[in-house]
mmCIF file as Biopython writes it, N, C-alpha, C and O atoms, coordinates in Angstrom:
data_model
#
loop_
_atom_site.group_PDB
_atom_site.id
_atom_site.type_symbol
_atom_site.label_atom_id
_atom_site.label_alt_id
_atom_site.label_comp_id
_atom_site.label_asym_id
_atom_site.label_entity_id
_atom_site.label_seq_id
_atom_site.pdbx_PDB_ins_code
_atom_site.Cartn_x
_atom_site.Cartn_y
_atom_site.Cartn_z
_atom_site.occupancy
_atom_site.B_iso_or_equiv
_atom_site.auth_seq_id
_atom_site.auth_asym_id
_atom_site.pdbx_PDB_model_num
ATOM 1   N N  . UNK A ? 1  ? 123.953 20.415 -49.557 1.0 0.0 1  A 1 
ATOM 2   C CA . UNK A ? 1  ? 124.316 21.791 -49.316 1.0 0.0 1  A 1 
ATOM 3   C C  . UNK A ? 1  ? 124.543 22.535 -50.634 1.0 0.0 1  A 1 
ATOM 4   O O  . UNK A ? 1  ? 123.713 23.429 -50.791 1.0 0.0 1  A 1 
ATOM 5   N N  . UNK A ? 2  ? 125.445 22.415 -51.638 1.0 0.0 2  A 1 
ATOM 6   C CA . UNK A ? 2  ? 125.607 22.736 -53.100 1.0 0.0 2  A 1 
ATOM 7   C C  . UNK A ? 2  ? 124.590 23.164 -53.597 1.0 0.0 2  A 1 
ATOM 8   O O  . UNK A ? 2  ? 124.395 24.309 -54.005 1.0 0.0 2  A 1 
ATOM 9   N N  . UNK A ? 3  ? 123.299 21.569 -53.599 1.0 0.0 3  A 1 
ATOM 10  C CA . UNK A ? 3  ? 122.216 21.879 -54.562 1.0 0.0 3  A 1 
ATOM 11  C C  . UNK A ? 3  ? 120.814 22.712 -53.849 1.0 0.0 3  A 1 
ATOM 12  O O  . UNK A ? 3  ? 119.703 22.959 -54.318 1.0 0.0 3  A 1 
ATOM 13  N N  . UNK A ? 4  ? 121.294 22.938 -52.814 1.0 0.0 4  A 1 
ATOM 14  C CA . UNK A ? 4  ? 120.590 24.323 -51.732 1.0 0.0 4  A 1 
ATOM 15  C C  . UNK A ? 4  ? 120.948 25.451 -51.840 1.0 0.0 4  A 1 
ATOM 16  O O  . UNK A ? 4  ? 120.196 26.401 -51.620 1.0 0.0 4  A 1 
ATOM 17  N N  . UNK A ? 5  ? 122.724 25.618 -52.363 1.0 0.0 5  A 1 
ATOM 18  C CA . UNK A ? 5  ? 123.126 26.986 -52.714 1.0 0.0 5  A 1 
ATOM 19  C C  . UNK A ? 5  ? 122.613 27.109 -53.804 1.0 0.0 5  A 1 
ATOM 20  O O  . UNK A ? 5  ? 122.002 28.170 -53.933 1.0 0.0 5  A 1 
ATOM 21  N N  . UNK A ? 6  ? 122.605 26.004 -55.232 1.0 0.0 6  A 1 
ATOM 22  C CA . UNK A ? 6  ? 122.046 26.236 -56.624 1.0 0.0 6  A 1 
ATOM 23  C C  . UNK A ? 6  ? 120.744 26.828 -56.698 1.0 0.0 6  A 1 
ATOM 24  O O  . UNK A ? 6  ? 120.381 27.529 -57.643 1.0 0.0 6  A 1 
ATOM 25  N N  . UNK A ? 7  ? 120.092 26.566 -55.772 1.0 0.0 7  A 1 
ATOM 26  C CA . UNK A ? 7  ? 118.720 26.820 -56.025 1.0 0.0 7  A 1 
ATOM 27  C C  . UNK A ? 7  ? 118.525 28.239 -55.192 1.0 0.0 7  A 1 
ATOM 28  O O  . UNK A ? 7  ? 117.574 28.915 -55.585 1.0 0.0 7  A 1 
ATOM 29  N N  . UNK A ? 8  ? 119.135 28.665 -54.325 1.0 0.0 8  A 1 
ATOM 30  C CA . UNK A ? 8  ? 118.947 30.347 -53.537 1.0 0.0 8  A 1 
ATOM 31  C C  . UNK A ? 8  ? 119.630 31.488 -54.710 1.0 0.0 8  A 1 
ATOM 32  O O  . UNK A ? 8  ? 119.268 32.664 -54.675 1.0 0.0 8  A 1 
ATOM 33  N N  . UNK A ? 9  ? 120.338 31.149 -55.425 1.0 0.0 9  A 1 
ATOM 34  C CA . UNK A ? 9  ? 121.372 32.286 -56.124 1.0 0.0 9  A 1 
ATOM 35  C C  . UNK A ? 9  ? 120.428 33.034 -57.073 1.0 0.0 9  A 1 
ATOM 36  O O  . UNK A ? 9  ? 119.968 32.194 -57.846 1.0 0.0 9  A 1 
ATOM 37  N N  . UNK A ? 10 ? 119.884 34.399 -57.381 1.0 0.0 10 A 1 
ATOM 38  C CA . UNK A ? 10 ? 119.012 34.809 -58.453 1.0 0.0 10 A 1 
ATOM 39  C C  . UNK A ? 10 ? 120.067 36.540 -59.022 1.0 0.0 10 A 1 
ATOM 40  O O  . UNK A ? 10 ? 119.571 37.583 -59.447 1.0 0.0 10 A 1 
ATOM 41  N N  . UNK A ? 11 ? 120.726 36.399 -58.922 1.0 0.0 11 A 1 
ATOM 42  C CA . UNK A ? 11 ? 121.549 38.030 -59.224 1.0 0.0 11 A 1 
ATOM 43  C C  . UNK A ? 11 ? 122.911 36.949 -60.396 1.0 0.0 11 A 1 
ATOM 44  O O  . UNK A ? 11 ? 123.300 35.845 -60.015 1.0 0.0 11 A 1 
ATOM 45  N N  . UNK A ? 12 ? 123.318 37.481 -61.517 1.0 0.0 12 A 1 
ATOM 46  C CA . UNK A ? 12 ? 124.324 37.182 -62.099 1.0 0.0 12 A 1 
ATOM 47  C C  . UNK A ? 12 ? 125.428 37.193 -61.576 1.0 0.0 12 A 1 
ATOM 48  O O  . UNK A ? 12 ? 126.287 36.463 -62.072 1.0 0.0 12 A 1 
ATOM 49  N N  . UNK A ? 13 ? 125.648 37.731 -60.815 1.0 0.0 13 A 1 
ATOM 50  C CA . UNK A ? 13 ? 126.894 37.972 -59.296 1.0 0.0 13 A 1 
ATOM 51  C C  . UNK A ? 13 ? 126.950 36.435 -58.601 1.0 0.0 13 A 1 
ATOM 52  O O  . UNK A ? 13 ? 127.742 35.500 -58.719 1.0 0.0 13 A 1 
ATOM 53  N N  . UNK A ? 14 ? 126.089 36.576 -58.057 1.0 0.0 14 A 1 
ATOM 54  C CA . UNK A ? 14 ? 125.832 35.453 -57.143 1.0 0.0 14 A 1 
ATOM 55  C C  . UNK A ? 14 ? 125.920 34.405 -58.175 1.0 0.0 14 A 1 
ATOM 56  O O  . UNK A ? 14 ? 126.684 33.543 -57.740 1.0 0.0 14 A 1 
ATOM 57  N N  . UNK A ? 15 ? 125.488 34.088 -59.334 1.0 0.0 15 A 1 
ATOM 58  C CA . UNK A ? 15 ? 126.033 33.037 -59.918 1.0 0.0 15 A 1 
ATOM 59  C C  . UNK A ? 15 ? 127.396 32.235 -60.493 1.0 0.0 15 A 1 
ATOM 60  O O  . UNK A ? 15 ? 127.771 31.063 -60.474 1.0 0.0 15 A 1 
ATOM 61  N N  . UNK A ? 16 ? 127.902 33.425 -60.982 1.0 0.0 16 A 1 
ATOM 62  C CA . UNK A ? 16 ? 129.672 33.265 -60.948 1.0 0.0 16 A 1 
ATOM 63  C C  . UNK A ? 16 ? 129.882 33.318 -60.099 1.0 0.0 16 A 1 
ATOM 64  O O  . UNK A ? 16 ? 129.839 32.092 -59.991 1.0 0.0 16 A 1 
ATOM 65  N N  . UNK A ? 17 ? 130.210 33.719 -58.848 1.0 0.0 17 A 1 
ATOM 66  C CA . UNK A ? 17 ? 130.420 33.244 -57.548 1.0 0.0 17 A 1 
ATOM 67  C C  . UNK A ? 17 ? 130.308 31.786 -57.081 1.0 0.0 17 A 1 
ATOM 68  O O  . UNK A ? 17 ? 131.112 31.105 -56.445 1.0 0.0 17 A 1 
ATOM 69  N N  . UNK A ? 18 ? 129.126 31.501 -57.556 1.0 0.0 18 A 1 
ATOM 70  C CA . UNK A ? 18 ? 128.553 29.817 -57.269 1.0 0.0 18 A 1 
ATOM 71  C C  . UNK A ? 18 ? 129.432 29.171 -57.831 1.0 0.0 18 A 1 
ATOM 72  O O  . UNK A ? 18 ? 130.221 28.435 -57.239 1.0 0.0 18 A 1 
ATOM 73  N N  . UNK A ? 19 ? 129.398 29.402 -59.261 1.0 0.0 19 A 1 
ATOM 74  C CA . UNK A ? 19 ? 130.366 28.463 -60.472 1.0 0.0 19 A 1 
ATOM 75  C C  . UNK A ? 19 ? 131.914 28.418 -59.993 1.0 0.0 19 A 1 
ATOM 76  O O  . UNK A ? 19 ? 132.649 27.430 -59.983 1.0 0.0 19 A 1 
ATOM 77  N N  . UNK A ? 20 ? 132.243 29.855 -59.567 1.0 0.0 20 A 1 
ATOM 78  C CA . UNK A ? 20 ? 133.685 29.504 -59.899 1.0 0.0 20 A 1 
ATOM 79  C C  . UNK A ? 20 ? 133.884 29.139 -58.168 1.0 0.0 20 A 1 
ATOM 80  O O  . UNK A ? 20 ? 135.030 28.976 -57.750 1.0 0.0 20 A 1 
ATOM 81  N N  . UNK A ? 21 ? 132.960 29.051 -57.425 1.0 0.0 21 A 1 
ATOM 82  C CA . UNK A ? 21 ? 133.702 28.150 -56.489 1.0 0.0 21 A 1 
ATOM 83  C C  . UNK A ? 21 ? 133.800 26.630 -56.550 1.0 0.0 21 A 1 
ATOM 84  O O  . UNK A ? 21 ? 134.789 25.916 -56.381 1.0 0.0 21 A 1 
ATOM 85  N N  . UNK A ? 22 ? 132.474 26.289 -56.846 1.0 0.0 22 A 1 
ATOM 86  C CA . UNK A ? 22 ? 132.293 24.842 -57.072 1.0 0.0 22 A 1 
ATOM 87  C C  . UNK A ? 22 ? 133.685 24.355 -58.293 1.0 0.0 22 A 1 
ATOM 88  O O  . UNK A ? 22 ? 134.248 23.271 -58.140 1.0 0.0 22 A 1 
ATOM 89  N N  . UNK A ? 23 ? 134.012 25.129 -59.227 1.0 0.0 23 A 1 
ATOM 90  C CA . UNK A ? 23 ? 135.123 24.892 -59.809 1.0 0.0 23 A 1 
ATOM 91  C C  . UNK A ? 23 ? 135.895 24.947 -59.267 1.0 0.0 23 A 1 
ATOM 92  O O  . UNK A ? 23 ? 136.621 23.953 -59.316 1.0 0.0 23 A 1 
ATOM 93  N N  . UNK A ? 24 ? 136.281 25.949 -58.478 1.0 0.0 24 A 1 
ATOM 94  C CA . UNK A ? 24 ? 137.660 25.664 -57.928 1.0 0.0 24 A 1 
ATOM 95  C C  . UNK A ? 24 ? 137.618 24.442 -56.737 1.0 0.0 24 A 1 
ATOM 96  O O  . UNK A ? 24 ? 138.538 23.630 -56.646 1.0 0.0 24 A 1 
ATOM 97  N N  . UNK A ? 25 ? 136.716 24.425 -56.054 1.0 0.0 25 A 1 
ATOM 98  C CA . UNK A ? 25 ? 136.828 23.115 -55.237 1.0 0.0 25 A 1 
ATOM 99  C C  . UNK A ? 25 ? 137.097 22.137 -56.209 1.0 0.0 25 A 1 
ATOM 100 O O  . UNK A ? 25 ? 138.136 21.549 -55.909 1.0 0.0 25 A 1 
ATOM 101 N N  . UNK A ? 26 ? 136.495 21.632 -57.456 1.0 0.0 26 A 1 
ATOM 102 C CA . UNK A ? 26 ? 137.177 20.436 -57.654 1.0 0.0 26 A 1 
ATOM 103 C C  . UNK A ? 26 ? 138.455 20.744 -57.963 1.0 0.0 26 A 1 
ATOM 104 O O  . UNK A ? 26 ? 139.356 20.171 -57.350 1.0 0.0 26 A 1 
ATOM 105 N N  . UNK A ? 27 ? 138.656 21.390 -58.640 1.0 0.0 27 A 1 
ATOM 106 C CA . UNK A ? 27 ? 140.110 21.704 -59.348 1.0 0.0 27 A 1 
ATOM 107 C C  . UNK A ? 27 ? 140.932 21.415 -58.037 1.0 0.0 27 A 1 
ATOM 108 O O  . UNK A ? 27 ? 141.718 20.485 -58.218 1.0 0.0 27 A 1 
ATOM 109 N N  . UNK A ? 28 ? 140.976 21.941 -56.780 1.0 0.0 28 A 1 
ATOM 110 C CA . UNK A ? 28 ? 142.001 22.018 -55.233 1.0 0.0 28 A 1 
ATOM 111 C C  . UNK A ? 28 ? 141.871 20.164 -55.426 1.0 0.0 28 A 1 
ATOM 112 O O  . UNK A ? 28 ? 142.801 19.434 -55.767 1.0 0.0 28 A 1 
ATOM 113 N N  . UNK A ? 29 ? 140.295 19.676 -55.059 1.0 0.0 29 A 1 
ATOM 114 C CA . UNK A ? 29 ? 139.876 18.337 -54.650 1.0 0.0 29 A 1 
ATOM 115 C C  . UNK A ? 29 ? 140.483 17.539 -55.826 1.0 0.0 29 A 1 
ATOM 116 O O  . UNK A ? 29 ? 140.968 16.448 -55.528 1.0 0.0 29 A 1 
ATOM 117 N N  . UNK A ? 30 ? 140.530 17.960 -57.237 1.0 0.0 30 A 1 
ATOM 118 C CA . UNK A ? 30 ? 141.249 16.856 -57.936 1.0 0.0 30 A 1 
ATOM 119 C C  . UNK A ? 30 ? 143.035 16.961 -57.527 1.0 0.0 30 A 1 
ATOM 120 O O  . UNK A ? 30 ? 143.727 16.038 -57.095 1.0 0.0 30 A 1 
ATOM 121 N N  . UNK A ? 31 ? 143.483 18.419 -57.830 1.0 0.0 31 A 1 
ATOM 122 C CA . UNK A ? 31 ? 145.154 18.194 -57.240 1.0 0.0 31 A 1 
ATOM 123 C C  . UNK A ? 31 ? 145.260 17.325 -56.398 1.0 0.0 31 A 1 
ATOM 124 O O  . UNK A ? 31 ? 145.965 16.362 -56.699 1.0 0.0 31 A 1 
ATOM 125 N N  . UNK A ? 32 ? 144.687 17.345 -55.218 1.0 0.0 32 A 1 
ATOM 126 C CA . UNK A ? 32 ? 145.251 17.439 -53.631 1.0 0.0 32 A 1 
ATOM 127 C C  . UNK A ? 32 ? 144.733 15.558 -53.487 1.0 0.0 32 A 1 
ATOM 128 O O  . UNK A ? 32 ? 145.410 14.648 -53.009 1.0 0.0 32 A 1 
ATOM 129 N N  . UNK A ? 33 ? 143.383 15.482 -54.065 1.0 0.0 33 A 1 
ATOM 130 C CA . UNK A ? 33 ? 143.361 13.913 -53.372 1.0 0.0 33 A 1 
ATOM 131 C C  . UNK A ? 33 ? 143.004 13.221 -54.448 1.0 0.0 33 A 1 
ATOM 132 O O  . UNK A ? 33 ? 142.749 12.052 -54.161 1.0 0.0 33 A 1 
ATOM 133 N N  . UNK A ? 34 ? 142.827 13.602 -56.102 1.0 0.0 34 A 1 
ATOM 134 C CA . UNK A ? 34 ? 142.584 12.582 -56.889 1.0 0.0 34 A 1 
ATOM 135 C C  . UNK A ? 34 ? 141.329 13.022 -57.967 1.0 0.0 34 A 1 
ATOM 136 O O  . UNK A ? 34 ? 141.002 14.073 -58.519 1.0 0.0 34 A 1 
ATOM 137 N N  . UNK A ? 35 ? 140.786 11.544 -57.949 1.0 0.0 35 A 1 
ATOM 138 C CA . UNK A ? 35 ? 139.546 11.680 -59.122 1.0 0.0 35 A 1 
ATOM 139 C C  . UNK A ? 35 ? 138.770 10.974 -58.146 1.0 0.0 35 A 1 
ATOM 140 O O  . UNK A ? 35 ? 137.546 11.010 -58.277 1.0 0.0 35 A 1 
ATOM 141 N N  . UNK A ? 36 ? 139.189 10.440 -57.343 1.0 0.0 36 A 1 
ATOM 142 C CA . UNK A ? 36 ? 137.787 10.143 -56.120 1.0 0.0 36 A 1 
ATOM 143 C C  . UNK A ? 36 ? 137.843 10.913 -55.124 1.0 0.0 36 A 1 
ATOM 144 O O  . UNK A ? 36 ? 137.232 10.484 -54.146 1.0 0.0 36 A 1 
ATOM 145 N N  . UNK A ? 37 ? 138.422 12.044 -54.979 1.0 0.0 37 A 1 
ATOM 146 C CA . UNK A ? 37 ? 138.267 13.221 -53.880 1.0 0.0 37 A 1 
ATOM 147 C C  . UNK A ? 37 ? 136.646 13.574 -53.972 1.0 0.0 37 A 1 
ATOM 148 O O  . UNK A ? 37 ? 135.831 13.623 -54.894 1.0 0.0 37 A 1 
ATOM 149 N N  . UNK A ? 38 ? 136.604 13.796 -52.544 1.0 0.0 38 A 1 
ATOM 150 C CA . UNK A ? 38 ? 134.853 14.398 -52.107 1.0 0.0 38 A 1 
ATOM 151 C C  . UNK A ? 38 ? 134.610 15.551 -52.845 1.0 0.0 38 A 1 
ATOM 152 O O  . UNK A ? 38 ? 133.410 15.548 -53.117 1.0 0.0 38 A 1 
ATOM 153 N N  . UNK A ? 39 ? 135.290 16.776 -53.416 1.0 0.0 39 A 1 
ATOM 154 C CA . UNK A ? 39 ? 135.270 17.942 -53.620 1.0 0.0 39 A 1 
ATOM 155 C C  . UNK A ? 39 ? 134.868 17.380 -55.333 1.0 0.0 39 A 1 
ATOM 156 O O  . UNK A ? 39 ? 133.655 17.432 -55.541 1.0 0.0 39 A 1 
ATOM 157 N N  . UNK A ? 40 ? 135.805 16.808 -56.678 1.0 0.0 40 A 1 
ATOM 158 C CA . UNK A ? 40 ? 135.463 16.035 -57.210 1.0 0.0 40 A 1 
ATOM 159 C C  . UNK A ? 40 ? 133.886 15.320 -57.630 1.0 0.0 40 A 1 
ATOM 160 O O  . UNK A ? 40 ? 133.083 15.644 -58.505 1.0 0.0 40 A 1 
ATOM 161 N N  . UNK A ? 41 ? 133.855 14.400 -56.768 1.0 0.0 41 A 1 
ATOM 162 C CA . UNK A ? 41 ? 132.637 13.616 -56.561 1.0 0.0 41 A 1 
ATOM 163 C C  . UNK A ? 41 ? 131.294 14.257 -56.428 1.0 0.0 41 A 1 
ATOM 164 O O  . UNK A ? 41 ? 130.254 13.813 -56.914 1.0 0.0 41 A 1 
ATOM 165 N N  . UNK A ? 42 ? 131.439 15.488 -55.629 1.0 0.0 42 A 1 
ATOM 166 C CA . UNK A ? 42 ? 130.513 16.693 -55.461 1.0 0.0 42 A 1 
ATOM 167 C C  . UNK A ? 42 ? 130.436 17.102 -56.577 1.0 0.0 42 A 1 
ATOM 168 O O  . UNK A ? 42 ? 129.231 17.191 -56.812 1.0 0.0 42 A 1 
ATOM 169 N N  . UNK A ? 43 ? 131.238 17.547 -57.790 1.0 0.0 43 A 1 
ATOM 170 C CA . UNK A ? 43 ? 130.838 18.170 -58.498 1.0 0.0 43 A 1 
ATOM 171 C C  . UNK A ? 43 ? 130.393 17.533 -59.434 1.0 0.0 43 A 1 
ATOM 172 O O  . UNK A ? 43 ? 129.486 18.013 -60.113 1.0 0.0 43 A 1 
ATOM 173 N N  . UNK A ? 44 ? 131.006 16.090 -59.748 1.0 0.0 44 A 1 
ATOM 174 C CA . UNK A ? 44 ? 129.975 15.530 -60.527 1.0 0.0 44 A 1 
ATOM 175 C C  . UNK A ? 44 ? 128.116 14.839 -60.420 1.0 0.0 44 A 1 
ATOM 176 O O  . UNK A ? 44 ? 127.308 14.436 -61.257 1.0 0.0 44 A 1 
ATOM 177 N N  . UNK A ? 45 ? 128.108 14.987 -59.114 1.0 0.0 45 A 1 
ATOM 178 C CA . UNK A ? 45 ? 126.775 15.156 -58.993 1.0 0.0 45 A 1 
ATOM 179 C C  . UNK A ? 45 ? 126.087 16.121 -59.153 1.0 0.0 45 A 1 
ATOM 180 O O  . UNK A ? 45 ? 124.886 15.939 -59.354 1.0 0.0 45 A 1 
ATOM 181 N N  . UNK A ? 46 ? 126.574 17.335 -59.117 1.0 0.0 46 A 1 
ATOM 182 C CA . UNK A ? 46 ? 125.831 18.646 -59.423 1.0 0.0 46 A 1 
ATOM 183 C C  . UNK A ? 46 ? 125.811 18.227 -61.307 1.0 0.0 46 A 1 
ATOM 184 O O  . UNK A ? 46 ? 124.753 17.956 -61.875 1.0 0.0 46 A 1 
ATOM 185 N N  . UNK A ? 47 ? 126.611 18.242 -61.735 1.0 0.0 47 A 1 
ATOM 186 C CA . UNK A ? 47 ? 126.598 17.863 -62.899 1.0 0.0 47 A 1 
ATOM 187 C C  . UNK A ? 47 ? 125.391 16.995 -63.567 1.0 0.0 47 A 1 
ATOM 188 O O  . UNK A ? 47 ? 124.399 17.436 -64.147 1.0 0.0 47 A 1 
ATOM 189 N N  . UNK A ? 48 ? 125.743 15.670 -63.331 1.0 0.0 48 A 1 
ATOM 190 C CA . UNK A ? 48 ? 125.364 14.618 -63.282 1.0 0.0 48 A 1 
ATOM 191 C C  . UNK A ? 48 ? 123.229 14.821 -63.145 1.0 0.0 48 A 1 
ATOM 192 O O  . UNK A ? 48 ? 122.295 14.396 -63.824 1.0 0.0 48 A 1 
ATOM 193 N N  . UNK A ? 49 ? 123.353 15.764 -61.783 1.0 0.0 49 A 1 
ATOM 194 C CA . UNK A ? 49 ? 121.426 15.996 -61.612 1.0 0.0 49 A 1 
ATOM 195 C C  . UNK A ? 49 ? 120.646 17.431 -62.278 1.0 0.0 49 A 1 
ATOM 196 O O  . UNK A ? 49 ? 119.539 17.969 -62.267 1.0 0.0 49 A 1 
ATOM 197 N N  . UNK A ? 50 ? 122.483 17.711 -63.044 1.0 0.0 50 A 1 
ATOM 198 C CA . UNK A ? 50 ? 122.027 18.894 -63.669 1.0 0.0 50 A 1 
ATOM 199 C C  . UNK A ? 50 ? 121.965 20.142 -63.370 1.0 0.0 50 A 1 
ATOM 200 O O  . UNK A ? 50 ? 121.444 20.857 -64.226 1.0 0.0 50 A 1 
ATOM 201 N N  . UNK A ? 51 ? 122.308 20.601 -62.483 1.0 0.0 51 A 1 
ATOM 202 C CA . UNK A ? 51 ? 122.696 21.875 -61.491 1.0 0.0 51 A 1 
ATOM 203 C C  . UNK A ? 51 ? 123.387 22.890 -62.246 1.0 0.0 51 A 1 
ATOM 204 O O  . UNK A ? 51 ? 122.906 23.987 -62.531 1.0 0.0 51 A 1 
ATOM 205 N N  . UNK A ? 52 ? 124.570 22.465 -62.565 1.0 0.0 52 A 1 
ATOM 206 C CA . UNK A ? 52 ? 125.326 23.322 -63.393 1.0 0.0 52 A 1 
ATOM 207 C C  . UNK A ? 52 ? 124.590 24.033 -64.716 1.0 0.0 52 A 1 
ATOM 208 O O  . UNK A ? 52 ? 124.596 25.224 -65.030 1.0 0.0 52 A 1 
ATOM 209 N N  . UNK A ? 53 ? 124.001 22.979 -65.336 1.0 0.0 53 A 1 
ATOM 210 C CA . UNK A ? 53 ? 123.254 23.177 -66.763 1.0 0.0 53 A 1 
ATOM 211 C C  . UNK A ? 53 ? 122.509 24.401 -66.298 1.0 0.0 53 A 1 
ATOM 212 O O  . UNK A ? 53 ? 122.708 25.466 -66.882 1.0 0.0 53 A 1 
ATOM 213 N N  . UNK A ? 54 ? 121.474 24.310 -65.058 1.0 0.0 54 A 1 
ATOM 214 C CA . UNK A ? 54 ? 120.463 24.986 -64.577 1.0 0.0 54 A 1 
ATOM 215 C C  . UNK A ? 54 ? 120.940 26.037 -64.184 1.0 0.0 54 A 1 
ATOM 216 O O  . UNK A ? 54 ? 120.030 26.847 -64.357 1.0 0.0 54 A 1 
ATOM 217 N N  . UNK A ? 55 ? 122.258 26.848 -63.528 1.0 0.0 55 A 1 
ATOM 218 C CA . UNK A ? 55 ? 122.762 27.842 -63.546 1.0 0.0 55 A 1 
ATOM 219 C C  . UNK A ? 55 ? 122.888 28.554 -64.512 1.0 0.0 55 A 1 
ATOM 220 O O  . UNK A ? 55 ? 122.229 29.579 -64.695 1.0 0.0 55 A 1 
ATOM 221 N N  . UNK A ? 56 ? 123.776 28.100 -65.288 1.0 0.0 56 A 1 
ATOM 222 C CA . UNK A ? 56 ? 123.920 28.675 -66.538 1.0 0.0 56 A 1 
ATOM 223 C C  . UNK A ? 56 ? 123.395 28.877 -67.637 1.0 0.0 56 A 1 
ATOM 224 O O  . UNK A ? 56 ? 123.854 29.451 -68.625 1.0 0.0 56 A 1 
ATOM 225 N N  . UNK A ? 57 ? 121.888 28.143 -67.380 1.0 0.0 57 A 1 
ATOM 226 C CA . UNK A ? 57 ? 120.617 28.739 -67.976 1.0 0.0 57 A 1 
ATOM 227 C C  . UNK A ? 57 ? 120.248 29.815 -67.232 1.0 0.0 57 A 1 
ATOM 228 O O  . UNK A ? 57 ? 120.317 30.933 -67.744 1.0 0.0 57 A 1 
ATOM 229 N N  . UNK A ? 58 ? 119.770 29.639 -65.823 1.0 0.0 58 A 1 
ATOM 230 C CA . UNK A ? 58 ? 119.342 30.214 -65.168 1.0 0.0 58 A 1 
ATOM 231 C C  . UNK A ? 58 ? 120.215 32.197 -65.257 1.0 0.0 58 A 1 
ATOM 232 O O  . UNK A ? 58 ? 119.547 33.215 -65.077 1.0 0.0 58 A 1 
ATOM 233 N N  . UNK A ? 59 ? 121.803 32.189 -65.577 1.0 0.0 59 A 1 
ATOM 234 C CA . UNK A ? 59 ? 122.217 33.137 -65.607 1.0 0.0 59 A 1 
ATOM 235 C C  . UNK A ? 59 ? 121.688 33.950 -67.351 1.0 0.0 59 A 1 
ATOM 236 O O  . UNK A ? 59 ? 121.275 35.091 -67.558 1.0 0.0 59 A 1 
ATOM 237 N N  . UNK A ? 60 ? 121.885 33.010 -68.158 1.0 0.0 60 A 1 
ATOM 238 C CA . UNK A ? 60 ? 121.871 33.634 -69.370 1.0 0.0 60 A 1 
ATOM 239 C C  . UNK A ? 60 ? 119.919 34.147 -69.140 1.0 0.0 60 A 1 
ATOM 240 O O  . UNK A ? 60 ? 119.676 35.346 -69.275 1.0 0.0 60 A 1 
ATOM 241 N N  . UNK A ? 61 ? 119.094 33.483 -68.916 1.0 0.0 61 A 1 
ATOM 242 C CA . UNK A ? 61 ? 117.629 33.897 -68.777 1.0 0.0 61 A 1 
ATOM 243 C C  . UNK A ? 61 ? 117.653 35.519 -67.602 1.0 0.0 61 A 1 
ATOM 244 O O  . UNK A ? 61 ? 116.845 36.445 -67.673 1.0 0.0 61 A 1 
ATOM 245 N N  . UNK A ? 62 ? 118.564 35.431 -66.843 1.0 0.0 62 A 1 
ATOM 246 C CA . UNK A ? 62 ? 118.707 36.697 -66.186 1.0 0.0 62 A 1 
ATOM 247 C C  . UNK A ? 62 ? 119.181 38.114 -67.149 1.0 0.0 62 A 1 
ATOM 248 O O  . UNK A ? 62 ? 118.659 39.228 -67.176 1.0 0.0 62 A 1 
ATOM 249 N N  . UNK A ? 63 ? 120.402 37.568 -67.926 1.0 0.0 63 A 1 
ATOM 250 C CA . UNK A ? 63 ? 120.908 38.557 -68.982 1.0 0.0 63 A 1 
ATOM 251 C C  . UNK A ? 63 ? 120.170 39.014 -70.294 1.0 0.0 63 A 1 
ATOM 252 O O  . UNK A ? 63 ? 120.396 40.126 -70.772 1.0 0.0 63 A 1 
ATOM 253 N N  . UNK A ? 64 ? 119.110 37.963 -70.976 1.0 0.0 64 A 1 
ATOM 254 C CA . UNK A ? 64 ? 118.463 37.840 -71.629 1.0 0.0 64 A 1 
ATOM 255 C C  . UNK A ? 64 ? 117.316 39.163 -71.031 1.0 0.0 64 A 1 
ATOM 256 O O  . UNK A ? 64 ? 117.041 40.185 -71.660 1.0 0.0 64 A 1 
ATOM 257 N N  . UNK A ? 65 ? 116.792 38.778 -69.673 1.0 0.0 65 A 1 
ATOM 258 C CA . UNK A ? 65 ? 115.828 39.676 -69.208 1.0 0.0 65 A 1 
ATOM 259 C C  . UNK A ? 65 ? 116.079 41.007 -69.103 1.0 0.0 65 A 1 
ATOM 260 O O  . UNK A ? 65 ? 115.162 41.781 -69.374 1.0 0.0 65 A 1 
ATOM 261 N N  . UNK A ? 66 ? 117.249 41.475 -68.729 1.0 0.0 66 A 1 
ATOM 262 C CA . UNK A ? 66 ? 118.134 42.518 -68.601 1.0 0.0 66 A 1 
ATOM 263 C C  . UNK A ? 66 ? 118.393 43.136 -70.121 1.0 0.0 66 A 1 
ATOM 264 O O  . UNK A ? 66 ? 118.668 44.324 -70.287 1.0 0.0 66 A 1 
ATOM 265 N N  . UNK A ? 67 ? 118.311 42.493 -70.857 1.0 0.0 67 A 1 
ATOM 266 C CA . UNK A ? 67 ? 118.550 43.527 -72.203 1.0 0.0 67 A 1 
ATOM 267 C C  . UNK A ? 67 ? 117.287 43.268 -73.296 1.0 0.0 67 A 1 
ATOM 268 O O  . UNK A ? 67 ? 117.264 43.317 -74.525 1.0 0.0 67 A 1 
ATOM 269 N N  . UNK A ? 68 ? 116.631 43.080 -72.660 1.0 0.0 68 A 1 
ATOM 270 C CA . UNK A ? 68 ? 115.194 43.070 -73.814 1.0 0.0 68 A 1 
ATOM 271 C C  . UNK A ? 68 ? 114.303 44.357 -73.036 1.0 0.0 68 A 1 
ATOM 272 O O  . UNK A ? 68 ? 114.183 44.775 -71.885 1.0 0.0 68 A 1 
ATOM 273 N N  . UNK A ? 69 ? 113.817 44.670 -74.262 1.0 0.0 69 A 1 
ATOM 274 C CA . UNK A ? 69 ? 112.952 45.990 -74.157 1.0 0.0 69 A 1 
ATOM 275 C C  . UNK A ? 69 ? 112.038 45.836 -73.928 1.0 0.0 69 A 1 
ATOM 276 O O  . UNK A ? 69 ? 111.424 44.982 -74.568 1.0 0.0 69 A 1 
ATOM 277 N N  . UNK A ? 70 ? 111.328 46.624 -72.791 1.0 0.0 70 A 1 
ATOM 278 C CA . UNK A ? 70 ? 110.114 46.837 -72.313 1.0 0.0 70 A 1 
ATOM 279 C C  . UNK A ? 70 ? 109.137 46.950 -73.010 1.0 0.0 70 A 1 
ATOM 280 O O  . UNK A ? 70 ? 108.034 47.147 -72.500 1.0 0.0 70 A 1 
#
């Protein structure tokens, strides 16, 4: 589900949105149940297959496009 949202998001909006939820789920998932919480574990697979990296390329190549001249 995550790496289905990673891949629909194309507006810089929609990408911080993505990020800072998936952050805050682990952040709740590490308080609440640990370093083996599901919320956790999720995010290091996004990590881990590279997801995150690919956002935050994917956002800066959006901003990049947005301020270069025609």
């Amino acid at each position: 589900m995550w790496e289905y949202k990673c891949d629909q998001v194309n507006t810089v909006e929609e990408i911080d949105e993505l990020l800072d939820d998936i952050y805050k789920m682990r952040y709740e998932s590490l308080v609440n149940g640990g370093e083996y919480s599901v919320g956790n574990l999720v995010f290091k697979e996004l990590r881990n297959h590279g997801k995150l990296k690919e956002l935050k390329d994917k956002k800066i190549e959006i901003e990049n496009d947005d301020m270069s001249l025609n």
